[in-house]
C-alpha positions in Angstrom: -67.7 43.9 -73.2 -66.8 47.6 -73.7 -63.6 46.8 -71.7 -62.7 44.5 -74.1 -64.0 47.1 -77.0 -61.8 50.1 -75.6 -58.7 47.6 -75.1 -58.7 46.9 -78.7 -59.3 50.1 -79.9 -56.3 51.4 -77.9 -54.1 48.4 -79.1 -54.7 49.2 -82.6 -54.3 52.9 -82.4 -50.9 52.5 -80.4 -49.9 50.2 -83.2 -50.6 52.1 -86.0 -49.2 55.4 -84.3 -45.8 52.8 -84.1 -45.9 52.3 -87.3 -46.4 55.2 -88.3 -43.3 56.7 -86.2 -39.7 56.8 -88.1 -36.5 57.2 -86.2 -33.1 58.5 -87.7 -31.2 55.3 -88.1 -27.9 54.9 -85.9 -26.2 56.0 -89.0 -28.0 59.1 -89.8 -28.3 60.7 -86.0 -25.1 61.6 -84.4 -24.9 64.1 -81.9 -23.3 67.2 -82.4 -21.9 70.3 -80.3 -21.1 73.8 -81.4 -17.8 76.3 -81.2 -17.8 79.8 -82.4 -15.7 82.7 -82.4 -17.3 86.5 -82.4 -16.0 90.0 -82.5 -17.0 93.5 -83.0 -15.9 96.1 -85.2 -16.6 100.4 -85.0 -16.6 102.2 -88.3 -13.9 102.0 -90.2 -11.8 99.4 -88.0 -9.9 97.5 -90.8 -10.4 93.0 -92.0 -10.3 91.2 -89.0 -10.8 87.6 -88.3 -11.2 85.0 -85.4 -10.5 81.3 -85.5 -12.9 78.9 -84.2 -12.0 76.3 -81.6 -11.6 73.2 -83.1 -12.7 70.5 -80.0 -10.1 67.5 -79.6 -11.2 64.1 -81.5 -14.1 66.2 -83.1 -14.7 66.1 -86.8 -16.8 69.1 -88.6 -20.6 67.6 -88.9 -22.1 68.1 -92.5 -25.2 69.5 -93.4 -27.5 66.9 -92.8 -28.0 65.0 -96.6 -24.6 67.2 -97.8 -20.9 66.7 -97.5 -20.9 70.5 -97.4 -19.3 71.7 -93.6 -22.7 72.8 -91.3 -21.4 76.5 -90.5 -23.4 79.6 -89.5 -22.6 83.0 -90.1 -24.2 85.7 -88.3 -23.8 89.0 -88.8 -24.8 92.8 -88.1 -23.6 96.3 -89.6 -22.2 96.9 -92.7 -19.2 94.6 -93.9 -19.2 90.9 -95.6 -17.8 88.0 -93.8 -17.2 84.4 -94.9 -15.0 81.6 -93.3 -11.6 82.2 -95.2 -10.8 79.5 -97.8 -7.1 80.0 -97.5 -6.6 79.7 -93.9 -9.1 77.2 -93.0 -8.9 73.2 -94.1 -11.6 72.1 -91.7 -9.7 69.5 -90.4 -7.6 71.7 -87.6 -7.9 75.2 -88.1 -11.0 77.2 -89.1 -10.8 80.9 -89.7 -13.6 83.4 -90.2 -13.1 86.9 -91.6 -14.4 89.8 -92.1 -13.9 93.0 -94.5 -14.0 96.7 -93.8 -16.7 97.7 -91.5 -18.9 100.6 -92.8 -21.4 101.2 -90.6 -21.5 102.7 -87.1 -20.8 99.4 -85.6 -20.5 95.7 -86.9 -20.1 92.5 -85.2 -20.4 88.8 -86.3 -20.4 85.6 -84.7 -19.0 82.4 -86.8 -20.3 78.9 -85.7 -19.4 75.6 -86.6 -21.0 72.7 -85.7 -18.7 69.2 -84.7 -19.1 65.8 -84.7 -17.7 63.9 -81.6 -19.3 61.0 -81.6 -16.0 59.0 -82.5 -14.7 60.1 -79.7 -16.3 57.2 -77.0 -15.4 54.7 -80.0 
């Protein structure tokens, strides 16, 4: 009888646990891989910019819940950087830039994250 006892006990706790449990839909979860560009500045070294790799039959994922481009900027030292407007459309080129640096040393890495699961389709 306490076979029988623990048996059920399991059953409904594996069931409510199953329940409980919510995947991403096929629509929401696609996988995703990354490209970045990166470079360093010294003090006073002028703008400069990089263009990130844009992978062959990849779109640019969004944000997850957004149509806004999922992009990372990271940065050290003193200068501001940004993914230039003008000379990116993020459909085949994507530029990153960066102003003056004004520290002892600056570096940055932009990083955009793809889409490519149209690709097998």
């Amino acid at each position: 009888m306490k076979r029988w006892s623990f048996m059920l006990l399991m059953l409904i706790g594996l069931w409510s646990l199953s329940a409980a449990a919510e995947a991403q839909s096929l629509s929401e979860s696609t996988a995703t891989t990354e490209q970045s560009c990166s470079f360093g500045m010294a003090k006073g070294e002028a703008s400069q910019s990089c263009h990130v790799p844009f992978p062959t039959g990849c779109l640019v994922a969004n944000v997850p819940g957004t149509d806004k481009p999922w992009t990372t900027v990271s940065k050290g030292g003193k200068t501001f950087c940004r993914f230039d407007n003008k000379a990116t459309d993020w459909k085949t080129k994507i530029t990153g830039s960066c102003s003056r640096c004004k520290s002892d040393h600056c570096s940055v890495q932009f990083i955009v994250r793809f889409d490519c699961s149209q690709q097998s389709q």
